[in-house]
C-alpha positions as CSV (number, residue, x, y, z in Angstrom):
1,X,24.1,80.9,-45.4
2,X,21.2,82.6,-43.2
3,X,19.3,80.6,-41.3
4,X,15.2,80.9,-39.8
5,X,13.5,79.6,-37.3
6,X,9.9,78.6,-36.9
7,X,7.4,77.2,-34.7
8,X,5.2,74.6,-35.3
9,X,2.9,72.4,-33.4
10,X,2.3,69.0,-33.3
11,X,-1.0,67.0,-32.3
12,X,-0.4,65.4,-28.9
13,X,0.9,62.8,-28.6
14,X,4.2,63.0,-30.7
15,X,7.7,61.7,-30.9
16,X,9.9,63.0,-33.3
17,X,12.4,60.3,-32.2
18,X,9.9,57.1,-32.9
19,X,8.3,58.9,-36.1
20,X,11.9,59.4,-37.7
21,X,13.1,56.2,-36.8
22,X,9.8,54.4,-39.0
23,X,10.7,56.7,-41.6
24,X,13.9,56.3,-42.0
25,X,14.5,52.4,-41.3
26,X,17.8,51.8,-40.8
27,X,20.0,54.2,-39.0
28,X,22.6,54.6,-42.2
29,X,19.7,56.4,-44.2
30,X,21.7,59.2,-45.3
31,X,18.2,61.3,-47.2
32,X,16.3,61.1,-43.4
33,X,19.1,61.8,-40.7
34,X,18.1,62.0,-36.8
35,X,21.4,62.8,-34.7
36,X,22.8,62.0,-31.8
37,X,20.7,64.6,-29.4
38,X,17.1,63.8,-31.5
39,X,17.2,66.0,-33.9
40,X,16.0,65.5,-37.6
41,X,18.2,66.8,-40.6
42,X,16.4,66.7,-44.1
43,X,17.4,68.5,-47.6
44,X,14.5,69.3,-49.6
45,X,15.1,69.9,-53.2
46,X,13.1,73.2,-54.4
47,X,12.7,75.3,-57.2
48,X,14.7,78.1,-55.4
49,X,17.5,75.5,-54.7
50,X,17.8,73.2,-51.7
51,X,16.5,74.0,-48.1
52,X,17.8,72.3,-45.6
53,X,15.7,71.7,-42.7
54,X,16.6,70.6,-38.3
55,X,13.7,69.7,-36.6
56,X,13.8,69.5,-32.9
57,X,10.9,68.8,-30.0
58,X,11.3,71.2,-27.4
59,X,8.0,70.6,-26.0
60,X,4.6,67.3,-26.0
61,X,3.7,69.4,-29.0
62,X,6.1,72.2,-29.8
63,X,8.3,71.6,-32.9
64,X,10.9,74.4,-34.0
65,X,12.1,74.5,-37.6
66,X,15.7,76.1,-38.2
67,X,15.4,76.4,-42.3
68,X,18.2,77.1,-44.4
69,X,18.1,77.8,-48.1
70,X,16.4,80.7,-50.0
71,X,13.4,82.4,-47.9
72,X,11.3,82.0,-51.2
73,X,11.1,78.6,-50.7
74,X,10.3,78.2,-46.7
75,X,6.6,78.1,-46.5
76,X,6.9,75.1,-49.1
77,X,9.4,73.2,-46.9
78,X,7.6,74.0,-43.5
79,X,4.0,72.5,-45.4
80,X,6.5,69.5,-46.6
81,X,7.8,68.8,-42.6
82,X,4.7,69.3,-41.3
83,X,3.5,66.5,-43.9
84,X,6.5,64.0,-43.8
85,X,6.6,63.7,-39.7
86,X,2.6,63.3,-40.3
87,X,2.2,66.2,-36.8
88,X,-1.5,67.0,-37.7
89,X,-2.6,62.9,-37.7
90,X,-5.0,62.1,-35.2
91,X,-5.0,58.4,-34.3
92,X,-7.0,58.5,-31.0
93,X,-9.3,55.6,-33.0
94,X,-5.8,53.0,-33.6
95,X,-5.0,53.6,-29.4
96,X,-8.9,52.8,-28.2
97,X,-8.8,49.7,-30.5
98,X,-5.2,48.7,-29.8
99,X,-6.0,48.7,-25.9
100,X,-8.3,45.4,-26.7
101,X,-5.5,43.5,-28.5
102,X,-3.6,41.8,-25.7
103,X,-0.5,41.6,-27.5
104,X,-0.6,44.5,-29.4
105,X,-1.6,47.3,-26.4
106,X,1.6,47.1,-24.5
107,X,3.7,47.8,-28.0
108,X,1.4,51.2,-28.9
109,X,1.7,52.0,-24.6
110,X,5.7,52.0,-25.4
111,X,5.8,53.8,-28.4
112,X,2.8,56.3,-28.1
113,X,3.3,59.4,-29.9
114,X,5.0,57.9,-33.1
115,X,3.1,59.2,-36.3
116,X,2.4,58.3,-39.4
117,X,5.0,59.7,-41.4
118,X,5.2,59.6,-45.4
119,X,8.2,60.7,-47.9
120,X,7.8,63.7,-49.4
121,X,7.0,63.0,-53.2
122,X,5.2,59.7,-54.5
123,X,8.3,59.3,-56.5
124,X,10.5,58.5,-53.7
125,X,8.0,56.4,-52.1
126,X,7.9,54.7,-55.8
127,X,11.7,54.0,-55.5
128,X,11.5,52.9,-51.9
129,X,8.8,50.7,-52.4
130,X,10.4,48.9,-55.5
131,X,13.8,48.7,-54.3
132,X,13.1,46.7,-51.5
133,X,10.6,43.8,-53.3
134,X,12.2,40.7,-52.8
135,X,15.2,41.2,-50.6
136,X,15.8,42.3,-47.0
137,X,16.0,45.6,-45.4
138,X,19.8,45.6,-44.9
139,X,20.0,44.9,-49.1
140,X,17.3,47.5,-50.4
141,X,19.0,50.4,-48.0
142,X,22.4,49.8,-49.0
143,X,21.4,49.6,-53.4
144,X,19.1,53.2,-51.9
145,X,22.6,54.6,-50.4
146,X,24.4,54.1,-53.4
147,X,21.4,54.9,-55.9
148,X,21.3,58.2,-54.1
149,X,25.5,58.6,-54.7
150,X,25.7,57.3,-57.9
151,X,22.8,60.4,-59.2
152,X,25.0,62.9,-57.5
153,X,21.9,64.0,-54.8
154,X,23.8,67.0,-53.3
155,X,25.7,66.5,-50.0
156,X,24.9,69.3,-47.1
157,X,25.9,70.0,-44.0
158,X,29.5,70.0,-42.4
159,X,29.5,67.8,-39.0
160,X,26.5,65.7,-40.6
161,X,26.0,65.0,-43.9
162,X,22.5,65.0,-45.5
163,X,21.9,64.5,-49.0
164,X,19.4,65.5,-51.3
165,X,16.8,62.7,-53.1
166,X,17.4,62.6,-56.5
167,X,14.3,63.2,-59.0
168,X,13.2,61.6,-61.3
169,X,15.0,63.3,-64.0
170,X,18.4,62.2,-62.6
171,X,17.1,58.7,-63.0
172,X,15.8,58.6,-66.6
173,X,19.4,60.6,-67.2
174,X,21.5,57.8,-65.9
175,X,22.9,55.3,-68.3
176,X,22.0,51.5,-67.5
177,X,25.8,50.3,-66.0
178,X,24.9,52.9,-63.4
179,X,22.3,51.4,-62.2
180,X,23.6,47.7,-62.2
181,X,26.3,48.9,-61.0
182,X,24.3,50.0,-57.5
183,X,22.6,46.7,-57.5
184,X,19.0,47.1,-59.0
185,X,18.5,44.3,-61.5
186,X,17.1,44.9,-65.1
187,X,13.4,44.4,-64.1
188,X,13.6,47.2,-61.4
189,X,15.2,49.2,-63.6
190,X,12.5,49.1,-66.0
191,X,10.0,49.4,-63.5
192,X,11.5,52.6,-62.2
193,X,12.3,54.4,-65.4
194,X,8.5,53.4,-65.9
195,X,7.4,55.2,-63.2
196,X,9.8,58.2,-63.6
197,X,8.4,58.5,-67.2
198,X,4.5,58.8,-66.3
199,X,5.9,61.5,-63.5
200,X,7.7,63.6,-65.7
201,X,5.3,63.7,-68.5
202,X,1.9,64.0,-66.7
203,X,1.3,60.4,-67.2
204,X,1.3,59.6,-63.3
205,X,-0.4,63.1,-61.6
206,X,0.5,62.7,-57.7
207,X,-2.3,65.5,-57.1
208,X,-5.0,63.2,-58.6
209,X,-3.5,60.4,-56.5
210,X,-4.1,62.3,-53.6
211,X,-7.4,63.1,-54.4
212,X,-8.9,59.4,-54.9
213,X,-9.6,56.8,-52.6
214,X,-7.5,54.2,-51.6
215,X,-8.7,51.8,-53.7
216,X,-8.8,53.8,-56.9
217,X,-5.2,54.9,-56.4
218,X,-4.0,51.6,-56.1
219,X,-5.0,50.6,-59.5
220,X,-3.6,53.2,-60.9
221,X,-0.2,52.3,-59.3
222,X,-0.8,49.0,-60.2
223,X,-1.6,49.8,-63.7
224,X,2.5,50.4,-64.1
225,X,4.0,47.2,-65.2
226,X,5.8,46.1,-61.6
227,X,4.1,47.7,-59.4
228,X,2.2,44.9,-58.2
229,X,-0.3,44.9,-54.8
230,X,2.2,45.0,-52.3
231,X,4.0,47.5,-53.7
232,X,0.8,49.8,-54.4
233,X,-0.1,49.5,-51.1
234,X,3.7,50.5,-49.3
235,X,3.6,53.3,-51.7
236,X,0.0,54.7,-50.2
237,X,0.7,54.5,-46.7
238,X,4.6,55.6,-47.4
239,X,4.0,58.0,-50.3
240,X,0.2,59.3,-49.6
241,X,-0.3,58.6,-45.7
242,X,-3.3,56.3,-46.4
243,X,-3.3,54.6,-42.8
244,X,-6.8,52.7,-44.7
245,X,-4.1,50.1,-46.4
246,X,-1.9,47.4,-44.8
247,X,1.1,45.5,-46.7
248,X,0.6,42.3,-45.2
249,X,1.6,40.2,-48.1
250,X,4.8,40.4,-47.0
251,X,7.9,38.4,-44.8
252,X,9.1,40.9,-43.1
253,X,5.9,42.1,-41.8
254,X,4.6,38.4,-40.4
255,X,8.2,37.9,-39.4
256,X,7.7,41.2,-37.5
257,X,3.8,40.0,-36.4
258,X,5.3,36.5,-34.9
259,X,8.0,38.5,-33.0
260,X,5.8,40.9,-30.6
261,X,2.3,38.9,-30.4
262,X,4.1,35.0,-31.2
263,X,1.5,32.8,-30.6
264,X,-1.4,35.0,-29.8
265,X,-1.6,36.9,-33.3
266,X,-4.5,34.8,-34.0
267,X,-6.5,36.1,-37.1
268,X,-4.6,38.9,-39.0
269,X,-7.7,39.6,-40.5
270,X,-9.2,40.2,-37.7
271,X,-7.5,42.4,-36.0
272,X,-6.9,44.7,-38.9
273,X,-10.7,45.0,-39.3
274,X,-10.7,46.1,-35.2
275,X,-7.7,48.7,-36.1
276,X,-9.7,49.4,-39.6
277,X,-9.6,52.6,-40.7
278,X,-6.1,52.9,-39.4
279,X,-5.0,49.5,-39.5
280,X,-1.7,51.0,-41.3
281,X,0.0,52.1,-37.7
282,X,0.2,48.2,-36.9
283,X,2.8,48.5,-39.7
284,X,4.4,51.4,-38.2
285,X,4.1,49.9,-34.9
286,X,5.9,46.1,-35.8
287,X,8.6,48.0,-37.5
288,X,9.8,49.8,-34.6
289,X,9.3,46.6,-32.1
290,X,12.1,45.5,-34.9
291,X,14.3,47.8,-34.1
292,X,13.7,47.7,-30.4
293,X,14.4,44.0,-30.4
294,X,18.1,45.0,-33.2
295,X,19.3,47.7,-30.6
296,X,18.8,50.1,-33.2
297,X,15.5,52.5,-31.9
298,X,17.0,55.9,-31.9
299,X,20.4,55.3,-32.9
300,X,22.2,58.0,-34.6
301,X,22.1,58.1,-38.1
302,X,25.4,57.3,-39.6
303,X,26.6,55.0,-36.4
304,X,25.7,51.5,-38.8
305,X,26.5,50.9,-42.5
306,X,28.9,52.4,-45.0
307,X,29.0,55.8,-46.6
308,X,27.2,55.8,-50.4
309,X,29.4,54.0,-53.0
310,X,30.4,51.0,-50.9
311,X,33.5,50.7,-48.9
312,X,35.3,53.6,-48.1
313,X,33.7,55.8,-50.1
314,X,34.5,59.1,-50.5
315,X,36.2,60.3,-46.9
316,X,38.6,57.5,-47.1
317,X,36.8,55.8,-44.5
318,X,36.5,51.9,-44.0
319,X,33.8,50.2,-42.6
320,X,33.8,48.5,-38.9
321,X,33.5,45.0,-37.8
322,X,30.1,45.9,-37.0
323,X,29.4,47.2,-40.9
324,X,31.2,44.1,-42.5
325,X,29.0,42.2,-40.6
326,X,25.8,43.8,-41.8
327,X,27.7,43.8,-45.4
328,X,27.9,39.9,-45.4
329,X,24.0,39.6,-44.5
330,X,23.5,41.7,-47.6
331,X,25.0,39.0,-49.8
332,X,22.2,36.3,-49.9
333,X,19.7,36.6,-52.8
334,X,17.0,35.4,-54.5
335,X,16.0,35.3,-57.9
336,X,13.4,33.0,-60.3
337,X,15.2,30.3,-61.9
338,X,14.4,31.7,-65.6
339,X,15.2,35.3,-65.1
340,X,19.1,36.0,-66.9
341,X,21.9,35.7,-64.6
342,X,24.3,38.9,-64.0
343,X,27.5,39.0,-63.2
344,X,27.3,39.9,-59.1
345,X,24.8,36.9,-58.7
346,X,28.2,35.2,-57.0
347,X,27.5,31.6,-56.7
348,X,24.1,30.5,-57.7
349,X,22.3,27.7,-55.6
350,X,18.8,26.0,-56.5
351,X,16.8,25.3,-53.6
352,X,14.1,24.0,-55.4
353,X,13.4,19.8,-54.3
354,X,12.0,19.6,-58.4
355,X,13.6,20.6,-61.3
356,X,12.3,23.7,-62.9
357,X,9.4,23.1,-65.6
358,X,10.3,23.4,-69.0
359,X,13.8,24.2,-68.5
360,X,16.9,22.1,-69.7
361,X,19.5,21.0,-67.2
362,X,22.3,22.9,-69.7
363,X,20.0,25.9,-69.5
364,X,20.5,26.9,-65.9
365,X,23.3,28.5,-65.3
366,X,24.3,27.4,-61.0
367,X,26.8,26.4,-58.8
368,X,25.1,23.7,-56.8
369,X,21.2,21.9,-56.7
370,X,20.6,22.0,-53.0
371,X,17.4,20.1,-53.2
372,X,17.0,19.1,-49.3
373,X,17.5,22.6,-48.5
374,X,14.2,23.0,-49.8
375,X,10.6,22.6,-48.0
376,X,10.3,18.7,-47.5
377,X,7.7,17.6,-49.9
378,X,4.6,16.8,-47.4
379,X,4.9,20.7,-46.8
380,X,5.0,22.0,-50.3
381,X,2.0,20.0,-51.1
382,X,0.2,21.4,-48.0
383,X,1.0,24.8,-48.4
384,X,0.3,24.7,-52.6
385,X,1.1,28.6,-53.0
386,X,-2.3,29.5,-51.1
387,X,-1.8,32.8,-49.9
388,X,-3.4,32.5,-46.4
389,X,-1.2,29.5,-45.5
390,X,1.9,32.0,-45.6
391,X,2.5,32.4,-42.1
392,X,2.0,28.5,-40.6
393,X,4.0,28.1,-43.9
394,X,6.6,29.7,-42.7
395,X,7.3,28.7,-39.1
396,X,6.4,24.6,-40.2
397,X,9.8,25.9,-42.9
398,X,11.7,27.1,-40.2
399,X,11.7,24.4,-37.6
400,X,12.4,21.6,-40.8
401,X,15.8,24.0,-41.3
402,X,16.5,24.1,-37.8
403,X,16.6,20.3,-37.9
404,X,18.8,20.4,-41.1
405,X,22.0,22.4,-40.7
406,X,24.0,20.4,-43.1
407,X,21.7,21.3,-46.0
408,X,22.1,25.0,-45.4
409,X,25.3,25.2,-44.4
410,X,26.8,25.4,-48.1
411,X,25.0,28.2,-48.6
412,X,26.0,30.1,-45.5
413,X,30.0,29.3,-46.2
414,X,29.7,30.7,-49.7
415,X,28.2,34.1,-48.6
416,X,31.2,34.0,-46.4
417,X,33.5,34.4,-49.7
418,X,31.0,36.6,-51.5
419,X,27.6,37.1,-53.1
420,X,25.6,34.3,-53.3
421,X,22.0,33.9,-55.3
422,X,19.3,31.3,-54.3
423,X,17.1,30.3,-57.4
424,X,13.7,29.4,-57.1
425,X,11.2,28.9,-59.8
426,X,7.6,29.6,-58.2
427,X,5.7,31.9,-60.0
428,X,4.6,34.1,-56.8
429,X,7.3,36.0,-56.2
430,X,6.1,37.3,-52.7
431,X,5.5,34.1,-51.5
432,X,8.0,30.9,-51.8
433,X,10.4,29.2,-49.7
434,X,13.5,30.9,-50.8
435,X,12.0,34.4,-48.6
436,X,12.1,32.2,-45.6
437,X,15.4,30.4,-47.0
438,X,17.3,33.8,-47.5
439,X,15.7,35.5,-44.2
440,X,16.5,32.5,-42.0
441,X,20.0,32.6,-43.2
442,X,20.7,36.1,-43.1
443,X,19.6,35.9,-39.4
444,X,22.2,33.0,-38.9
445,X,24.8,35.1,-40.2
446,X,23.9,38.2,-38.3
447,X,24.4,36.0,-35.3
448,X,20.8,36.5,-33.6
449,X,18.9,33.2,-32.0
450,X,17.6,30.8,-34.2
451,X,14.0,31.8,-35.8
452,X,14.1,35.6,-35.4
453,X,14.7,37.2,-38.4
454,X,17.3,39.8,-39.1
């Protein structure tokens, strides 16, 4: 098929490498590719049929575009680059303010020139953002890897594949077993087909997203039954480049937060009111000091995981020590005490110190009540689900499992022999002790030091 080239320009100062690598994640993202030599491979679904587009930097701001697909279609693709490796963002304001954080201005010194970048339709910022609530990174990529294989997005490319994100169509098409059958549980599902209904019929209009504030859009987003705040707000700064919103409510990101600044993070609140309006780079910015810290900044797509639809999928191939590794940290989960089990729960621990409320000992379906794996009872009462406790919550969490390996050590030997599912019955489902629980045990497993989380 012909190909084209174009030139376009980025706002100095860009990386391609750093901005692919925040919008990918993980380097076995098979939808967002970046190869060996630092180029970025994406197939863009069109009217006219796909277009597959290889970005390289030749230049501080000089971007060429080597198109191929129907000519029809190109200036639509080249508007869609431009927008999903976020060239034309200017974020002079996030560098002055970041030079007066002490912790955060050597981070934004290393990576200067990563922008923001955003997926290319709301709808797959919608899946993204859903996909991972609750579990880790490693999880929500893999259940994305086969979500894509499973809807038969359309493989390109010879040397590297690249495949196509399926729309929403393909996912209100696609019978329920499907979809368990990648891993999304029944309220996800719902969510999803949801969101892929107000998008097909008019319902959800990404054009009047774009057009309202911040604010506005988020209720909207939140107005779909499981889309919930943290959720809304991943999908504006993913799906509509709103660097006005931050997804603190989150593990991952304080997790992130006490890995770069530790003890000098001081008042979150504070500093994202100095970075304010373009407090969303900090996210950005403590996702790739993740990566740094993994060994996995500007690894070649492809080099980690295993190829969509599990283990040796499709070339025959079988996954390394490295990938079984990564596979096994994918095993822990978590799940409320009174939603239904399913059959690839695996063994099903509650690490709750109290019995669920209201619920009969014959109800709950488990392998094992682990109650001193749980937060000691002097914590639970201190922390009492309030919201801004979270991250002292956390660390006080941590050091009373570092003291007790023999409470968590069940858990850990079960993942070894499959999936395992840690039941919790709190009502926030964002913040409880069975995030820190599965996070702390996923970075014993993945081998890393005590406290860091994988």
């Amino acid at each position: 098929m012909p190909q084209s080239r174009y030139e376009i320009r980025a706002l100095p100062p860009f990386r391609l490498d750093l901005t692919v690598n925040v919008l990918r994640r993980v380097p076995s993202n098979v939808v967002d590719v970046l190869t060996g030599d630092n180029r970025y491979l994406r197939a863009f679904g069109t009217p006219h049929g796909a277009v597959v587009a290889c970005v390289e930097q030749l230049g501080p701001d000089r971007l060429v575009v080597t198109l191929e697909g129907d000519a029809r279609a190109h200036p639509r693709v080249l508007d869609l680059v431009r927008r999903v490796l976020g060239v034309d963002r200017n974020l002079e304001h996030f560098y002055r303010a970041a030079t007066r954080i002490r912790w955060l201005n050597p981070l934004a010194r290393r990576m200067r020139g990563v922008k923001p970048p955003r997926y290319p339709t709301v709808w797959e910022a919608c899946v993204n953002a859903v996909v991972f609530q609750q579990i880790s990174i490693r999880a929500a990529s893999t259940i994305v890897r086969r979500l894509i294989d499973a809807l038969a997005g359309a493989r390109h490319g010879a040397v590297v594949p690249v495949y196509e994100f399926p729309p929403p169509s393909a996912f209100l098409s696609a019978t329920a077993s499907t979809l368990r059958g990648v891993g999304l549980s029944r309220s996800k599902i719902a969510t999803l087909r949801r969101v892929a209904d107000a998008l097909e019929t008019g319902g959800l209009d990404p054009d009047q997203l774009e057009e309202m504030p911040s604010g506005d859009a988020a209720k909207v987003l939140r107005g779909i039954k499981g889309i919930g705040p943290w959720s809304a707000s991943l999908i504006l700064l993913r799906g509509l480049g709103r660097l006005d919103v931050f997804p603190g409510n989150d593990a991952g990101v304080l997790s992130n937060l006490a890995l770069v600044a530790g003890h000098d993070a001081g008042d979150l609140d504070s500093v994202l009111e100095a970075l304010s309006p373009q407090q969303g780079m900090l996210y950005y910015h403590l996702l790739l000091a993740r990566l740094e810290s993994r060994g996995e900044l500007g690894r070649a797509s492809g080099e980690v995981g295993e190829p969509p639809g599990g283990r040796g999928a499709r070339r025959g191939s079988h996954p390394s020590k490295r990938a079984a590794r990564e596979e096994q940290a994918e095993m822990i989960r978590i799940k409320r005490t009174y939603d239904p089990p399913a059959r690839d729960d695996g063994q099903r621990f509650l690490v709750e110190r109290l019995w669920p409320r209201g619920m009969k000992k014959e109800e709950l379906v488990h392998d094992g009540w682990l109650k001193d794996v749980a937060p000691s009872t002097e914590l639970r009462k201190w922390f009492g689900h309030r919201v801004e406790r979270w991250p002292e919550f956390e660390q006080r969490y941590r050091k009373e499992l570092d003291a007790r390996p023999e409470a968590w050590q069940p858990i850990l030997d079960a993942a070894k022999r499959g999936n395992v599912t840690l039941l919790y019955s709190a009502r926030d489902t964002e913040h409880n002790g069975a995030i820190v629980l599965r996070d702390y045990l996923e970075s014993r497993i993945g081998g890393r030091t005590k406290g860091k989380r994988s």
